[in-house]
mmCIF file of the N, C-alpha and C atoms, coordinates in Angstrom:
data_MODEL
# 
_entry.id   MODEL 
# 
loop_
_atom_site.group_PDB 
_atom_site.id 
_atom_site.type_symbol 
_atom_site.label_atom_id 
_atom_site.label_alt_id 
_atom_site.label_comp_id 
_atom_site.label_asym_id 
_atom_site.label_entity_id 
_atom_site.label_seq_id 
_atom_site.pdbx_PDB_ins_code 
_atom_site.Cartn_x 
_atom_site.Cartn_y 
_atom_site.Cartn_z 
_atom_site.occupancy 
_atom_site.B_iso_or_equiv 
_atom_site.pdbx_formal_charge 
_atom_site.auth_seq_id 
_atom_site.auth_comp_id 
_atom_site.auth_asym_id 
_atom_site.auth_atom_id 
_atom_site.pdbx_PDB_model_num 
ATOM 1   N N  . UNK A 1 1  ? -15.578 25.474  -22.812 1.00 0.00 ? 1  UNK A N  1 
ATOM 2   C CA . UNK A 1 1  ? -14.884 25.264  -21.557 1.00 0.00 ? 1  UNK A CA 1 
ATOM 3   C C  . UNK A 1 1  ? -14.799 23.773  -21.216 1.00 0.00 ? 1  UNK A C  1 
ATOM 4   N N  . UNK A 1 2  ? -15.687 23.424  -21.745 1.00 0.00 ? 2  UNK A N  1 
ATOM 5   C CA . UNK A 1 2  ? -16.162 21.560  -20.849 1.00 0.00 ? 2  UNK A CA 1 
ATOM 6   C C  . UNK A 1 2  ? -15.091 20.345  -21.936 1.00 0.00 ? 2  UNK A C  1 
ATOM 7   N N  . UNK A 1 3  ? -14.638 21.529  -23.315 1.00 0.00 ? 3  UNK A N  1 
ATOM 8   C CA . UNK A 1 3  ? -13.688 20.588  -24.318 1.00 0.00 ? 3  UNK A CA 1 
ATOM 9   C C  . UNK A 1 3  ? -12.601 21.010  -23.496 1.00 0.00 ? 3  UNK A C  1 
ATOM 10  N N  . UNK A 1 4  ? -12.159 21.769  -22.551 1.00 0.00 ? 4  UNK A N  1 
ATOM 11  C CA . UNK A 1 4  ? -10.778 21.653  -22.347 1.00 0.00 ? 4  UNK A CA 1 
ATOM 12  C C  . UNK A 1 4  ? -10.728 20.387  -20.631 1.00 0.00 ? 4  UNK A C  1 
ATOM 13  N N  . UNK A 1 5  ? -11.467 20.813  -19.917 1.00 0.00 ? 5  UNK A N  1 
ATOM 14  C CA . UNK A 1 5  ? -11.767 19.834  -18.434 1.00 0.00 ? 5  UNK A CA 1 
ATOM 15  C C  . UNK A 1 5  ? -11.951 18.608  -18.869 1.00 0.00 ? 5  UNK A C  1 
ATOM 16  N N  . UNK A 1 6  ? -12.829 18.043  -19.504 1.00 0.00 ? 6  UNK A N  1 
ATOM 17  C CA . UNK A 1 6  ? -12.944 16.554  -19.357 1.00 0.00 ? 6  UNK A CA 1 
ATOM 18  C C  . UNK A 1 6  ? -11.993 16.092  -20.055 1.00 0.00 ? 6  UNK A C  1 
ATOM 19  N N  . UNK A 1 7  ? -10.680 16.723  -21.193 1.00 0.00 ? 7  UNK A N  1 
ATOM 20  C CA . UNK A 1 7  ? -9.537  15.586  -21.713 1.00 0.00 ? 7  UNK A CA 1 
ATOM 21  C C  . UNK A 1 7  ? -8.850  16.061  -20.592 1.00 0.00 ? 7  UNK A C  1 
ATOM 22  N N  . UNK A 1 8  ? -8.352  17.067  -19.775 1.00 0.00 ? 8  UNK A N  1 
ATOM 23  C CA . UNK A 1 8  ? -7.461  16.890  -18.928 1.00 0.00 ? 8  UNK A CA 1 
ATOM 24  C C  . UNK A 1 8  ? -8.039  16.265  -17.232 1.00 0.00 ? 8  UNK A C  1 
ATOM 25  N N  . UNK A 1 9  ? -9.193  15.785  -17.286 1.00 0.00 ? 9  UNK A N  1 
ATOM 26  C CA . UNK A 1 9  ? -9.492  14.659  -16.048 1.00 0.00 ? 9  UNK A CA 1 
ATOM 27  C C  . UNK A 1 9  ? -9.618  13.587  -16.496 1.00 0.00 ? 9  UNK A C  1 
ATOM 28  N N  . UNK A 1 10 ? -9.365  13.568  -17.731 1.00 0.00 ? 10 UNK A N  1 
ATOM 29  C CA . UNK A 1 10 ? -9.698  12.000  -18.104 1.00 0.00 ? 10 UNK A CA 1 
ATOM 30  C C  . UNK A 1 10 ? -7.982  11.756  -18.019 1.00 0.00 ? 10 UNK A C  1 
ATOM 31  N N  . UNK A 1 11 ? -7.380  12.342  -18.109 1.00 0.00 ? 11 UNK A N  1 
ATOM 32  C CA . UNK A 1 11 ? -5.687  12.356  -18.689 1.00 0.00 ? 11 UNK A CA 1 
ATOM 33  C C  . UNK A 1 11 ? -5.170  11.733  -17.452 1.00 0.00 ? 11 UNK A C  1 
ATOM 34  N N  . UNK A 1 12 ? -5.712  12.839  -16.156 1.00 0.00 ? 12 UNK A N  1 
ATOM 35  C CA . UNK A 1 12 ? -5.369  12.724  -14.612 1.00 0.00 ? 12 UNK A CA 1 
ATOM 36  C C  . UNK A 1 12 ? -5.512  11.440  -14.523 1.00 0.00 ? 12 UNK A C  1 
ATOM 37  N N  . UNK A 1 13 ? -6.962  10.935  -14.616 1.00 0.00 ? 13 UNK A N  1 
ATOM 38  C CA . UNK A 1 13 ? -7.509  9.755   -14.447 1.00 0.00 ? 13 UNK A CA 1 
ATOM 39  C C  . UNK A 1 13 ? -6.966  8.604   -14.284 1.00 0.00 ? 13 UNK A C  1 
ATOM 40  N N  . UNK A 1 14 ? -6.464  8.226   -15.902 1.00 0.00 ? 14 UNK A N  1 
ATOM 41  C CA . UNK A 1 14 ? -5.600  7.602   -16.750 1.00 0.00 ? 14 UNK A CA 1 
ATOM 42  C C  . UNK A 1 14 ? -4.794  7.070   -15.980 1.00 0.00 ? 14 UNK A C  1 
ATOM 43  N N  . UNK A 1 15 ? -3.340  8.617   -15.746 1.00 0.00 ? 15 UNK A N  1 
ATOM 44  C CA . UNK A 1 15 ? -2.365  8.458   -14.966 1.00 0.00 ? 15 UNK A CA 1 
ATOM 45  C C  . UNK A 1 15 ? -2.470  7.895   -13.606 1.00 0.00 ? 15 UNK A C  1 
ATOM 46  N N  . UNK A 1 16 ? -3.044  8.262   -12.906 1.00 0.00 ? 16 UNK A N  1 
ATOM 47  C CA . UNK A 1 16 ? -3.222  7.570   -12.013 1.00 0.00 ? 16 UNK A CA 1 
ATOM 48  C C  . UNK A 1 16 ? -3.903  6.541   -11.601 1.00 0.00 ? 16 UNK A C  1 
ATOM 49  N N  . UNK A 1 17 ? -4.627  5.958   -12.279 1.00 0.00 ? 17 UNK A N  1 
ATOM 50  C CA . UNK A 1 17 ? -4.931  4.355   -12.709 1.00 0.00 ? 17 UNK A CA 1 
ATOM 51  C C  . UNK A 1 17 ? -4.196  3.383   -12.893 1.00 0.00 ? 17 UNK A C  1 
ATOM 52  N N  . UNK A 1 18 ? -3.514  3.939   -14.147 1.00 0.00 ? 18 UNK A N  1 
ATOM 53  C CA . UNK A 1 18 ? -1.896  3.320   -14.506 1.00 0.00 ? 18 UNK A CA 1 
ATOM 54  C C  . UNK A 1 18 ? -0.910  3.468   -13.694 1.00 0.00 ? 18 UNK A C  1 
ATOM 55  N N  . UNK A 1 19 ? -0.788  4.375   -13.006 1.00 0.00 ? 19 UNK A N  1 
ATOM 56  C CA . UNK A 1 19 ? 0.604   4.007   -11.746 1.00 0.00 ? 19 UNK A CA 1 
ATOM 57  C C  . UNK A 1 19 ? 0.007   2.702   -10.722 1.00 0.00 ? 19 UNK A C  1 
ATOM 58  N N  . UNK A 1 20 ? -0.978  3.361   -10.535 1.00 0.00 ? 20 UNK A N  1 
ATOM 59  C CA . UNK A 1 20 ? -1.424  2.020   -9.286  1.00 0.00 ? 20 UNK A CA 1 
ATOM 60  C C  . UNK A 1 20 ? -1.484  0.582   -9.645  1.00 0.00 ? 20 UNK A C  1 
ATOM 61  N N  . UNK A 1 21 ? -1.926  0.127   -11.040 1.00 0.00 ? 21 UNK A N  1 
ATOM 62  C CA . UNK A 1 21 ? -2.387  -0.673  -12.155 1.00 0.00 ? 21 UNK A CA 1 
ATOM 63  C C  . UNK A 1 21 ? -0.767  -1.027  -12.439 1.00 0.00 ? 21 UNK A C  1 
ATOM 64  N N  . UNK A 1 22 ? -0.214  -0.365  -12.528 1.00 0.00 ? 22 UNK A N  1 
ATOM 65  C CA . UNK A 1 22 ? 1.264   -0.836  -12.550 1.00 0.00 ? 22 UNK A CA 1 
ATOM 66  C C  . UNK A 1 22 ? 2.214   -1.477  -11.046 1.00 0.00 ? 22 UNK A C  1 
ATOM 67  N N  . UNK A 1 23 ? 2.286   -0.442  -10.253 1.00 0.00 ? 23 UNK A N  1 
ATOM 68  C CA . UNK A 1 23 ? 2.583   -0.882  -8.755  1.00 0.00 ? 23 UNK A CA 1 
ATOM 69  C C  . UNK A 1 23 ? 1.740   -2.574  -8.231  1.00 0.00 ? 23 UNK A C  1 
ATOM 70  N N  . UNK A 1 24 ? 0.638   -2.642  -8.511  1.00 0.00 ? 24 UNK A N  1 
ATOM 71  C CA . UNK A 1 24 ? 0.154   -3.703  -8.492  1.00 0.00 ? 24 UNK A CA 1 
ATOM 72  C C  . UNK A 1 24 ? 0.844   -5.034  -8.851  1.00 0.00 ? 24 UNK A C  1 
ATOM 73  N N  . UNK A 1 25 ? 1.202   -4.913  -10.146 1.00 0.00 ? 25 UNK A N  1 
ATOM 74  C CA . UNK A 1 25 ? 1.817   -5.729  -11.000 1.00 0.00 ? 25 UNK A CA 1 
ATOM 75  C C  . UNK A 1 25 ? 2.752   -6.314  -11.112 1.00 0.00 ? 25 UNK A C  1 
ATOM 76  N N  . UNK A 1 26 ? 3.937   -5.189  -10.887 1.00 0.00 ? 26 UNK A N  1 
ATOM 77  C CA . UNK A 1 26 ? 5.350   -5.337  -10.581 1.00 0.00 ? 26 UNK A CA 1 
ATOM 78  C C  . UNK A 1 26 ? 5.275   -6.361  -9.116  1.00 0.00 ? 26 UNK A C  1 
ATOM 79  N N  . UNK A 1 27 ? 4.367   -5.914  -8.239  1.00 0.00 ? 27 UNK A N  1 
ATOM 80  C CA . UNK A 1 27 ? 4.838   -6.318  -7.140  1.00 0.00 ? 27 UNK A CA 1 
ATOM 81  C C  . UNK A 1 27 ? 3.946   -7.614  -7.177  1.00 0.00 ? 27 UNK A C  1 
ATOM 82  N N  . UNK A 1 28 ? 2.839   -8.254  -7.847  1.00 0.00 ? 28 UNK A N  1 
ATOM 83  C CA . UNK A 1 28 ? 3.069   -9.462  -8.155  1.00 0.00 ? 28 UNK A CA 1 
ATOM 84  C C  . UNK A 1 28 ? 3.581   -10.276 -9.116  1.00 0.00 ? 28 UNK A C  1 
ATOM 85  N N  . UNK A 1 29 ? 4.287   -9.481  -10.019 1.00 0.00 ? 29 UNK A N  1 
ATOM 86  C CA . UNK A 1 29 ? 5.530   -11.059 -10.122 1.00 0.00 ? 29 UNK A CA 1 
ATOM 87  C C  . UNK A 1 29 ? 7.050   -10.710 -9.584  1.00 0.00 ? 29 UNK A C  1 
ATOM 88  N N  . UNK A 1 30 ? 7.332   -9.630  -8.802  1.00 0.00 ? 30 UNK A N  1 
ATOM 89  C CA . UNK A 1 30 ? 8.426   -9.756  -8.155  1.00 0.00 ? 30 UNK A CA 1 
ATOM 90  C C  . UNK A 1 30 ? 8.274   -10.673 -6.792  1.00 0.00 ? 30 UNK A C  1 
ATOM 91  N N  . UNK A 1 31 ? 6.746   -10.964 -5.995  1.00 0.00 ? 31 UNK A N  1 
ATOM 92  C CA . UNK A 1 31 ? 6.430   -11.972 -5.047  1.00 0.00 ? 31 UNK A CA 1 
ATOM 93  C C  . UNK A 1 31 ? 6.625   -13.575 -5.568  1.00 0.00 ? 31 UNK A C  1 
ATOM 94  N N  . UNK A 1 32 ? 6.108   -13.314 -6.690  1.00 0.00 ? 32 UNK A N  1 
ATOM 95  C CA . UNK A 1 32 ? 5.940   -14.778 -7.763  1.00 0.00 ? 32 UNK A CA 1 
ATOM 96  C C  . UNK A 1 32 ? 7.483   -14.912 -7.990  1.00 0.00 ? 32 UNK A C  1 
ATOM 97  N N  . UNK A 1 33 ? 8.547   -14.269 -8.340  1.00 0.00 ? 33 UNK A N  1 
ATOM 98  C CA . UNK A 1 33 ? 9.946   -14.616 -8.743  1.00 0.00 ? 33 UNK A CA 1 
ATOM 99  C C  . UNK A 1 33 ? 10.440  -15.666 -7.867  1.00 0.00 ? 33 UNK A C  1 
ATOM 100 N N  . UNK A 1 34 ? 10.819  -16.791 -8.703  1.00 0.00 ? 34 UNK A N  1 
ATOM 101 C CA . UNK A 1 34 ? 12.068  -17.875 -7.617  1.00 0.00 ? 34 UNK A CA 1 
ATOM 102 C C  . UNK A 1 34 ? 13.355  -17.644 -9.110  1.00 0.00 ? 34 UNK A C  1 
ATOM 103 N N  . UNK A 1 35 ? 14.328  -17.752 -7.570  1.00 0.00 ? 35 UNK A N  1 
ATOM 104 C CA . UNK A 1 35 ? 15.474  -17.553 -8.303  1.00 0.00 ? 35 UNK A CA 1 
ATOM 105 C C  . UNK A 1 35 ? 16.091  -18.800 -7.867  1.00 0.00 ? 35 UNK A C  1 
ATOM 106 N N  . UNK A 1 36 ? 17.137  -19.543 -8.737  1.00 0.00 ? 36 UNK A N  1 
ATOM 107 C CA . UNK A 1 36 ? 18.080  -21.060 -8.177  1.00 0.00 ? 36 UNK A CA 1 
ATOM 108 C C  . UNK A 1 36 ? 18.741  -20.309 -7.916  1.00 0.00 ? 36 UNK A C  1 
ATOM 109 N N  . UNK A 1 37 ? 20.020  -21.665 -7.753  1.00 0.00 ? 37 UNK A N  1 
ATOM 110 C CA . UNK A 1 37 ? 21.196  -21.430 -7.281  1.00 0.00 ? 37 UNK A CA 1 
ATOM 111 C C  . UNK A 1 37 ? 22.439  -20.502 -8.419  1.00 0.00 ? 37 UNK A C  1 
ATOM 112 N N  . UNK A 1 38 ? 21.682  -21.146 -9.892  1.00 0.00 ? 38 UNK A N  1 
ATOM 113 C CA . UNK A 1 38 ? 22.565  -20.763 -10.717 1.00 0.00 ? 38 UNK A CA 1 
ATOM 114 C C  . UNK A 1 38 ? 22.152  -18.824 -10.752 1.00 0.00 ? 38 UNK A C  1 
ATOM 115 N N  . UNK A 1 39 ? 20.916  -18.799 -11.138 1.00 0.00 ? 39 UNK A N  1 
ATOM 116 C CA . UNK A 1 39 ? 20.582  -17.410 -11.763 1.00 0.00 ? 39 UNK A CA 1 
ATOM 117 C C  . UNK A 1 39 ? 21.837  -16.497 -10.092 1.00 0.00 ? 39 UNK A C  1 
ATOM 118 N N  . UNK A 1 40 ? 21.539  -16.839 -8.724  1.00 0.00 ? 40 UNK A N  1 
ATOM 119 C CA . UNK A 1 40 ? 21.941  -16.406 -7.798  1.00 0.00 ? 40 UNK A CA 1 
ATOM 120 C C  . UNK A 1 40 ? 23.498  -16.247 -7.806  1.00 0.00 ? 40 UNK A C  1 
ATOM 121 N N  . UNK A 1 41 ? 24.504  -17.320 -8.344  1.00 0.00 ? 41 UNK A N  1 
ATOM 122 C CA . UNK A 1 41 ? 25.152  -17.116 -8.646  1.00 0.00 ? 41 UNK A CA 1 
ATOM 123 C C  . UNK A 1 41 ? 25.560  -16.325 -9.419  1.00 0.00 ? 41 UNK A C  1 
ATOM 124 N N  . UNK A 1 42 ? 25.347  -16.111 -10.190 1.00 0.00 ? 42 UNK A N  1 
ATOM 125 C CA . UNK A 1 42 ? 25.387  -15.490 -11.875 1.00 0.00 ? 42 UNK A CA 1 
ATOM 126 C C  . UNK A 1 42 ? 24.975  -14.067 -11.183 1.00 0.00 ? 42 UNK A C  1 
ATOM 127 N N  . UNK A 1 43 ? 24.195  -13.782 -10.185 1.00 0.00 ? 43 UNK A N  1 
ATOM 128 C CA . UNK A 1 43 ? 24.224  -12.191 -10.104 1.00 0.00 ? 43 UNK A CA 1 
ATOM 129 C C  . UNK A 1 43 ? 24.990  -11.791 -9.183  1.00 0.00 ? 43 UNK A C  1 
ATOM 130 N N  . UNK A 1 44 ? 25.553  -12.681 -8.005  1.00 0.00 ? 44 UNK A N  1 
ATOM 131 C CA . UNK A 1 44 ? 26.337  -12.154 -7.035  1.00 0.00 ? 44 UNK A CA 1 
ATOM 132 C C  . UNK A 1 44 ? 27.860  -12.380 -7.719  1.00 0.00 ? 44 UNK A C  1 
ATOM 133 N N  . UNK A 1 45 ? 28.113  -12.679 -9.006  1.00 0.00 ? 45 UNK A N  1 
ATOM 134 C CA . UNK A 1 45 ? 29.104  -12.208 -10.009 1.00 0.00 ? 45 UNK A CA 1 
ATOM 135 C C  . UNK A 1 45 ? 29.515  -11.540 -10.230 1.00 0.00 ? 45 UNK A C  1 
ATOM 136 N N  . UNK A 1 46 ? 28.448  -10.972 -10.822 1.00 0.00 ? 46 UNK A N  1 
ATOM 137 C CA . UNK A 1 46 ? 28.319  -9.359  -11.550 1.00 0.00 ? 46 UNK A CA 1 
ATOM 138 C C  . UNK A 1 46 ? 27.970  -8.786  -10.656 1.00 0.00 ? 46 UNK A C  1 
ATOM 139 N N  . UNK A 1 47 ? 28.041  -8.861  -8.805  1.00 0.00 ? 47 UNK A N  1 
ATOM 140 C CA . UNK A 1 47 ? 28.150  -7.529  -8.149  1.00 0.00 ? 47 UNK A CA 1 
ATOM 141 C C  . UNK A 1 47 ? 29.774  -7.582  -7.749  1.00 0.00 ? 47 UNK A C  1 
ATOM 142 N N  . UNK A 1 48 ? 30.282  -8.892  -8.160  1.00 0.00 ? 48 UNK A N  1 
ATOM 143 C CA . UNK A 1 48 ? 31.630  -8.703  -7.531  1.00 0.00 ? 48 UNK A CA 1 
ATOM 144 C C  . UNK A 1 48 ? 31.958  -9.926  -6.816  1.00 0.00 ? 48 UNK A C  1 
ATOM 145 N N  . UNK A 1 49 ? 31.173  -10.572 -6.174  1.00 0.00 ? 49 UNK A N  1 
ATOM 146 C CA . UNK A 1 49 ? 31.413  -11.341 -5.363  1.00 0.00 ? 49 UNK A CA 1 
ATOM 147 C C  . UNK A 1 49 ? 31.436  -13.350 -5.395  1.00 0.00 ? 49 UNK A C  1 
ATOM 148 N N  . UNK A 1 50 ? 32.127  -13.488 -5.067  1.00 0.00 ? 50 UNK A N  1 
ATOM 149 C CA . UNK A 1 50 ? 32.111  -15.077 -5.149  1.00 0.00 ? 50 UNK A CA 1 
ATOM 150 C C  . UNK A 1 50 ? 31.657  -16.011 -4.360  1.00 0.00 ? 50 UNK A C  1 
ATOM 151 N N  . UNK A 1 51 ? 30.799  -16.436 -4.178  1.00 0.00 ? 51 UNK A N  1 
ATOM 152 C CA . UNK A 1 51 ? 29.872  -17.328 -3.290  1.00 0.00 ? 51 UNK A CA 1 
ATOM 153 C C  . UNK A 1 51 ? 30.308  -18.958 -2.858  1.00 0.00 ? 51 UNK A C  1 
ATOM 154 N N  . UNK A 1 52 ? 30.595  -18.901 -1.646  1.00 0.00 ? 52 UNK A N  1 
ATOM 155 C CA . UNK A 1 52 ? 31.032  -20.838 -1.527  1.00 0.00 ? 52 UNK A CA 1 
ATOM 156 C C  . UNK A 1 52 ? 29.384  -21.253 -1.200  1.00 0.00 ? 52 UNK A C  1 
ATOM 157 N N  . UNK A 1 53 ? 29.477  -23.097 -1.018  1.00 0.00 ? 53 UNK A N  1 
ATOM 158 C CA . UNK A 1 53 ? 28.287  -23.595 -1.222  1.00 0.00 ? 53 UNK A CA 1 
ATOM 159 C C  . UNK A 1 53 ? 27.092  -23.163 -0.385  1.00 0.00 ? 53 UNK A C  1 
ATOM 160 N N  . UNK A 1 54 ? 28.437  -22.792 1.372   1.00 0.00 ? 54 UNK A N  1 
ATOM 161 C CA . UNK A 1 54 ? 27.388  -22.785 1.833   1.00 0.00 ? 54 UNK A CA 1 
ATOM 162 C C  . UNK A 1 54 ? 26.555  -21.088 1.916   1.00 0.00 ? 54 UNK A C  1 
ATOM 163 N N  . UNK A 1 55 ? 27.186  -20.052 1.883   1.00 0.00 ? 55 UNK A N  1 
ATOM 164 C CA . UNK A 1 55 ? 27.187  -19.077 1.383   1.00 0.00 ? 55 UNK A CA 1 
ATOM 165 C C  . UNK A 1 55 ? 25.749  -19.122 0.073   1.00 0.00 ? 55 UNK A C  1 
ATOM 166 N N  . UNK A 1 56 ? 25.546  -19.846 -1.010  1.00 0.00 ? 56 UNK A N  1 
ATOM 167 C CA . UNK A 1 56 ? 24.796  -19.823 -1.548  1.00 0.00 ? 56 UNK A CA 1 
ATOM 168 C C  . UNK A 1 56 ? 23.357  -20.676 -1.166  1.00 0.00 ? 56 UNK A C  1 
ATOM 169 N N  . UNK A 1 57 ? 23.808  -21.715 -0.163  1.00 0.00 ? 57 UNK A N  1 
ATOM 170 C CA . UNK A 1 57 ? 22.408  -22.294 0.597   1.00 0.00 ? 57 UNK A CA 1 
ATOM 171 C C  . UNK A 1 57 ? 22.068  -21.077 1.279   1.00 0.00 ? 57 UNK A C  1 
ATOM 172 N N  . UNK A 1 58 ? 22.596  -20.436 2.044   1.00 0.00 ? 58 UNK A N  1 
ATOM 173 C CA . UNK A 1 58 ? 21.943  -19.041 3.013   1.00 0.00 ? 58 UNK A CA 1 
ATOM 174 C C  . UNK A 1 58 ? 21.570  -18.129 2.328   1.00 0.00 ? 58 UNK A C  1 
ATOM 175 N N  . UNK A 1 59 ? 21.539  -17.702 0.936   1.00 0.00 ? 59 UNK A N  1 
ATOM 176 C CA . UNK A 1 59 ? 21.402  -17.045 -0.058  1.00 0.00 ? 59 UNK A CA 1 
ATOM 177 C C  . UNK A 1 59 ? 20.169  -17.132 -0.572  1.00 0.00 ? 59 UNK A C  1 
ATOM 178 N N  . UNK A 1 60 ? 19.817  -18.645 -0.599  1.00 0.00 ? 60 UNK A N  1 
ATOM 179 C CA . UNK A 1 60 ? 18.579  -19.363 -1.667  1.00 0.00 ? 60 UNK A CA 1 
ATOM 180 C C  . UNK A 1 60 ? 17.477  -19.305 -0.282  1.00 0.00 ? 60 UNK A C  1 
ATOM 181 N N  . UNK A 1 61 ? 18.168  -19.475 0.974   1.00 0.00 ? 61 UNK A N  1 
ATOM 182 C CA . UNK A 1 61 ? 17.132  -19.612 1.939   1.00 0.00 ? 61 UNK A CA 1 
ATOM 183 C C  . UNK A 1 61 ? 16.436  -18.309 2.331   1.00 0.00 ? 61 UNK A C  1 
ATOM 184 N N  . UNK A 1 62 ? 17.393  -17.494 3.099   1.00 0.00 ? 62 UNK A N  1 
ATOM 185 C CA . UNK A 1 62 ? 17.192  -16.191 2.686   1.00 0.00 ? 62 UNK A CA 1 
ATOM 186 C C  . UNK A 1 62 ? 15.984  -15.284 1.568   1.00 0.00 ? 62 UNK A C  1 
ATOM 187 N N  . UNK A 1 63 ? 16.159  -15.362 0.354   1.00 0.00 ? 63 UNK A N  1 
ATOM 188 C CA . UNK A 1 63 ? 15.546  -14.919 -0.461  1.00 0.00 ? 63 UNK A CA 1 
ATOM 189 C C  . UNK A 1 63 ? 13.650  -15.667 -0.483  1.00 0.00 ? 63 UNK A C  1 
ATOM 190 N N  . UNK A 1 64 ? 14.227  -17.446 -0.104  1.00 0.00 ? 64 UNK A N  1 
ATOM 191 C CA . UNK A 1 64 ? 12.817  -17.530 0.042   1.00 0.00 ? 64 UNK A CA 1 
ATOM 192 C C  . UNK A 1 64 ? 11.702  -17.179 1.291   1.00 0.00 ? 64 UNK A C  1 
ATOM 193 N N  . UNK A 1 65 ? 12.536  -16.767 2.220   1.00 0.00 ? 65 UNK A N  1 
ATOM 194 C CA . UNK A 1 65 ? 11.606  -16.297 3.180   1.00 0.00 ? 65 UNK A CA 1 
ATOM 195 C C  . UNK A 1 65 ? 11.765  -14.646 3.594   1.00 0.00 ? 65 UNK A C  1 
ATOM 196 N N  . UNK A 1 66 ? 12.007  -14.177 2.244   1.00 0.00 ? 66 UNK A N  1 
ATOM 197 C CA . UNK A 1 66 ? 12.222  -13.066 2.607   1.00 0.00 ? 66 UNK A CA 1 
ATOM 198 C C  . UNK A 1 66 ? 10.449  -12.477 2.001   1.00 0.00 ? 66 UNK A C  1 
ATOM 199 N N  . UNK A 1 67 ? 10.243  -11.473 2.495   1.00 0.00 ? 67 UNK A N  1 
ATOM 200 C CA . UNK A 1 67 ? 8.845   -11.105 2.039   1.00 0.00 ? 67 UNK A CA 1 
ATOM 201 C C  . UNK A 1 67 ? 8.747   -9.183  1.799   1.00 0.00 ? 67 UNK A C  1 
ATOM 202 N N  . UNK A 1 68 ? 8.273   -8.937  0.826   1.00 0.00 ? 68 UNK A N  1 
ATOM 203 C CA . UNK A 1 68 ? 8.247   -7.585  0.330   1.00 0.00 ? 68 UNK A CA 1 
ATOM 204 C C  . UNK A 1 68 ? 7.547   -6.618  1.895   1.00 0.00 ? 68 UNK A C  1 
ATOM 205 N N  . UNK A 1 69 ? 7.971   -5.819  1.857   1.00 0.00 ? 69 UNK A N  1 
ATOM 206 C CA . UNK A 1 69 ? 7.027   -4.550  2.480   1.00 0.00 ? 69 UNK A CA 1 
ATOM 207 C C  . UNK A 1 69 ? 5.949   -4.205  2.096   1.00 0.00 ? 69 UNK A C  1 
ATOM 208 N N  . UNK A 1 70 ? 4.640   -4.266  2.582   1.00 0.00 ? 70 UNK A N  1 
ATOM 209 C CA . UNK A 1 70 ? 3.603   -4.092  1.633   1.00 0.00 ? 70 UNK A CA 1 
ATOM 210 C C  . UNK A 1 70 ? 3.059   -2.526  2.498   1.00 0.00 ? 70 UNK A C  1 
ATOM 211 N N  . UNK A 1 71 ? 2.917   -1.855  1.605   1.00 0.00 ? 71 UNK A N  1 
ATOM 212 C CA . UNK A 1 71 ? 2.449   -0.337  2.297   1.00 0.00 ? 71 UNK A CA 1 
ATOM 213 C C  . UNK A 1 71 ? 0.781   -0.169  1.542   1.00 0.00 ? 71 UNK A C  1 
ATOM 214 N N  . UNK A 1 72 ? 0.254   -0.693  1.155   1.00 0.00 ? 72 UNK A N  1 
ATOM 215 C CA . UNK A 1 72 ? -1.238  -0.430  0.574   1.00 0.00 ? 72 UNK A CA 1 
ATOM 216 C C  . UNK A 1 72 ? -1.870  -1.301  1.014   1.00 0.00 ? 72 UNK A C  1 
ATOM 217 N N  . UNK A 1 73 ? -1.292  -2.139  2.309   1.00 0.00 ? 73 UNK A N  1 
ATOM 218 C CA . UNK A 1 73 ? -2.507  -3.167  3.428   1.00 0.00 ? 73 UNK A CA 1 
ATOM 219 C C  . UNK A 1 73 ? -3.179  -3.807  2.717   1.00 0.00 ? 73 UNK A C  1 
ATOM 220 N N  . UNK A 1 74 ? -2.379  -4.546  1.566   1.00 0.00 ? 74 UNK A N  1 
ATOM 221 C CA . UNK A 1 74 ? -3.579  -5.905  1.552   1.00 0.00 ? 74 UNK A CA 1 
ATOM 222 C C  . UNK A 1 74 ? -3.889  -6.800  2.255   1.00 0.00 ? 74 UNK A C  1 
# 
């Protein structure tokens, strides 16, 4: 009985170690990401759109004071 419980709590375990262990992660280097003017350009491209200068200063400013939602209260 005890060979079938402990690989499937260790499995549970695992998984949910690794989601959190992941969520962690992502969300520090998506905090850590700086983007310029060019990469910013280059993506509001490819959504369609064409950016004048000043349009891309409010863009670059924007993004740097923008700050993630944090729901796990650090």
């Amino acid at each position: 009985m005890w060979q079938w419980i402990i690989p499937i709590l260790t499995l549970i375990l695992g998984l949910v170690g690794g989601f959190f262990i992941g969520v962690y992660y992502l969300r520090k280097q998506v905090s850590n990401m700086q983007m310029d003017e060019k990469q910013i350009q280059t993506m509001a491209r490819s959504m369609g759109m064409n950016l004048n200068q000043k349009q891309l200063k409010q863009m670059t400013r924007n993004m740097k004071n923008a700050k993630m939602p944090n729901k796990f209260g650090k």
